[in-house]
C-alpha positions in Angstrom: 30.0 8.9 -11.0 31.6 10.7 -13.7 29.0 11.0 -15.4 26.5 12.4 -12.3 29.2 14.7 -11.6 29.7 16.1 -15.1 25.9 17.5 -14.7 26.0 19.1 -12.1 27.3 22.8 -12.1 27.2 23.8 -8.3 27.7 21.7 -5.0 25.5 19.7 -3.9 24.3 18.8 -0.1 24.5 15.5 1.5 20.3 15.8 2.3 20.3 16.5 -1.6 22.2 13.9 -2.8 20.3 11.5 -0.6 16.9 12.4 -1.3 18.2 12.0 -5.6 19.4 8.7 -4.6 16.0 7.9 -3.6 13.3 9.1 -6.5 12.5 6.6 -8.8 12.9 7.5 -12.9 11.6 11.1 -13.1 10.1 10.4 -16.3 7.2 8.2 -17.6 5.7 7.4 -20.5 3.1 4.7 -21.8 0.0 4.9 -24.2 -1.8 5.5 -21.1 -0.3 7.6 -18.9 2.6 10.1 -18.6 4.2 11.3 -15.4 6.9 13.7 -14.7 8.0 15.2 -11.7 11.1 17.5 -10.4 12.5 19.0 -7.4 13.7 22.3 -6.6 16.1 23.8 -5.5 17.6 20.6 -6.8 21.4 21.1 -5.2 19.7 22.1 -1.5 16.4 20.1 -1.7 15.9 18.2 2.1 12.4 17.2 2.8 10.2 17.3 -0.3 10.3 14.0 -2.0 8.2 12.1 -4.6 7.0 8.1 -5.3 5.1 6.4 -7.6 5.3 2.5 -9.2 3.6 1.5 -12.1 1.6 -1.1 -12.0 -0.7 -3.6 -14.4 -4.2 -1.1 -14.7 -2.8 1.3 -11.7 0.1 4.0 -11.2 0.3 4.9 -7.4 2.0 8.6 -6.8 3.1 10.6 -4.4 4.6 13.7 -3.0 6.0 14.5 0.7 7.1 17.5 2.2 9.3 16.5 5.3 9.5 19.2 8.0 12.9 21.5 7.8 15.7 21.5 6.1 19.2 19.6 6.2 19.6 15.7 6.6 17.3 15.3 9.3 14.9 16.7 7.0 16.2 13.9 4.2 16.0 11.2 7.0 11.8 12.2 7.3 11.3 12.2 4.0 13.6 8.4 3.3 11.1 7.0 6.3 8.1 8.4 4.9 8.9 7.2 1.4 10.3 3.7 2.5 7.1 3.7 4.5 4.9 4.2 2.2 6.7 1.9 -0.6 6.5 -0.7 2.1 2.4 -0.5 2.8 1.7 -0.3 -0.8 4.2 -3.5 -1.8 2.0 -5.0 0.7 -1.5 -4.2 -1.2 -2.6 -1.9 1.5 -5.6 0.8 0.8 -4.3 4.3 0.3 -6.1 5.2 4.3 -4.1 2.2 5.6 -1.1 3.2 3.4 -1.6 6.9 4.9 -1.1 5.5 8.5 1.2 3.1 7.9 3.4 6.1 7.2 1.8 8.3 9.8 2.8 5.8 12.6 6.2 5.0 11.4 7.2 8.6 11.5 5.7 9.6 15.0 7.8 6.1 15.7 10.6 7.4 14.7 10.4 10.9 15.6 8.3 11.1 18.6 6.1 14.1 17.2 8.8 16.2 17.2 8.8 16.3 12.8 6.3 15.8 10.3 5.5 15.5 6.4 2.7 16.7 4.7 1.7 14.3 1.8 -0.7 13.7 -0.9 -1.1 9.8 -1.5 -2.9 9.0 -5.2 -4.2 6.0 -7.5 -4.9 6.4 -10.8 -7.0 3.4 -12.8 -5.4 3.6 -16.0 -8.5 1.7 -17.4 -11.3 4.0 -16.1 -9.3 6.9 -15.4 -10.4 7.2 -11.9 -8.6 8.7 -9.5 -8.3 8.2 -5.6 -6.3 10.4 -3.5 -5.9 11.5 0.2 -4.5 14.3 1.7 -1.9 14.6 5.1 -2.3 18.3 4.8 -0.7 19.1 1.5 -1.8 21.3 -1.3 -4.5 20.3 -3.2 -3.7 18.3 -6.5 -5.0 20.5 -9.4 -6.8 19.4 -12.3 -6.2 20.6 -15.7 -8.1 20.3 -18.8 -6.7 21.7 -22.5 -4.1 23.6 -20.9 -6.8 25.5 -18.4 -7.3 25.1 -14.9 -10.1 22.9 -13.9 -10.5 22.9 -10.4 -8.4 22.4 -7.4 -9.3 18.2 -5.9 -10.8 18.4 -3.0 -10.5 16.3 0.4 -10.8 17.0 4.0 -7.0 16.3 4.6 -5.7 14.3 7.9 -2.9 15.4 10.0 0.3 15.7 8.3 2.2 12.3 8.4 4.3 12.2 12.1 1.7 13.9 14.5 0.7 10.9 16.2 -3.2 11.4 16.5 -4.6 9.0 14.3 -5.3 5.7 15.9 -7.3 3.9 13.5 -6.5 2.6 9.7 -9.4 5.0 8.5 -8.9 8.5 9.7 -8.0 9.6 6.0 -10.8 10.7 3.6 -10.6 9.3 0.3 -10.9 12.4 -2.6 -12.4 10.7 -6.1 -12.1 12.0 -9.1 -13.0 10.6 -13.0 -10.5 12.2 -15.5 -11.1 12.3 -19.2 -8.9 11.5 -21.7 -6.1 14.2 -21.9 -6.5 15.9 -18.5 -3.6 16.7 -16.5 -2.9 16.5 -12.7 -0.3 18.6 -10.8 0.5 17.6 -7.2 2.7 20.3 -5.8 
């Protein structure tokens, strides 16, 4: 702890130091692929949260943006992230991954919070890219430093709403990269 607490230069909140508990390695790196990710403001952050595993030909990511502020916020956003960790450990598609979550927080919260999200999987063979959207931004695509284009899918419900009664009620967004290109989920 001595350590953790030497870094830090202001106070931070319990839903703060919760949802830092939670995030895997914010850094990445392989002769594939490189992720990074942050959150802001890092000593208040609640809700917002971020996921991915790397895996043999496949990095799965993803970003959530729990309802509010303060711990309950934090307590969405540990549910939706043990949710999802939980349906992709199991294999699942990213649609049935993106109800999985969906029901577990309406479970849990009884449609009175939600989490927009963007669930993603990149082939780190083919570059291919699969994503679907619980009303988040869109990812955007970036080529030699320049904007490319936003990625586009219809997005479902935001995570918690408790409309979606099938596996399938996600669109799946595709994408090929090319070698180089960079993707910001926001």
């Amino acid at each position: 702890d001595s350590i953790i607490a030497a870094t830090r230069t202001t106070e931070v909140t319990l839903a703060a130091e919760i949802q830092w508990g939670l995030l895997p390695p914010l850094t990445f790196e392989s002769t594939q692929v490189a992720v990074a990710g942050l959150l802001e403001p890092a000593y208040d952050v609640a809700g917002d949260s971020i996921d991915y595993a790397v895996d043999p030909g496949v990095i799965h990511l993803a970003i959530f943006d729990g309802m509010g502020h303060g711990l309950r916020s934090a307590q969405l956003a540990i549910l939706a992230v043990s949710a999802y960790r939980n349906a992709r450990r199991s294999g699942c598609s990213l649609t049935v991954t993106a109800s999985a979550v969906d029901r577990a927080v309406e479970a849990a919260f009884g449609g009175d919070a939600y989490s927009t999200a963007v669930l993603a999987e990149l082939d780190t063979g083919t570059g291919h890219l699969t994503w679907v959207s619980a009303g988040h931004p869109e990812p955007l695509l970036l080529r030699s430093g320049q904007l490319v284009r936003s990625l586009h899918v219809d997005p479902g419900l935001p995570f918690g709403i408790g409309l979606h009664d099938t596996d399938h009620c996600y669109e799946v967004g595709t994408d090929q990269l090319e070698p180089g290109d960079h993707v910001l989920f926001y």
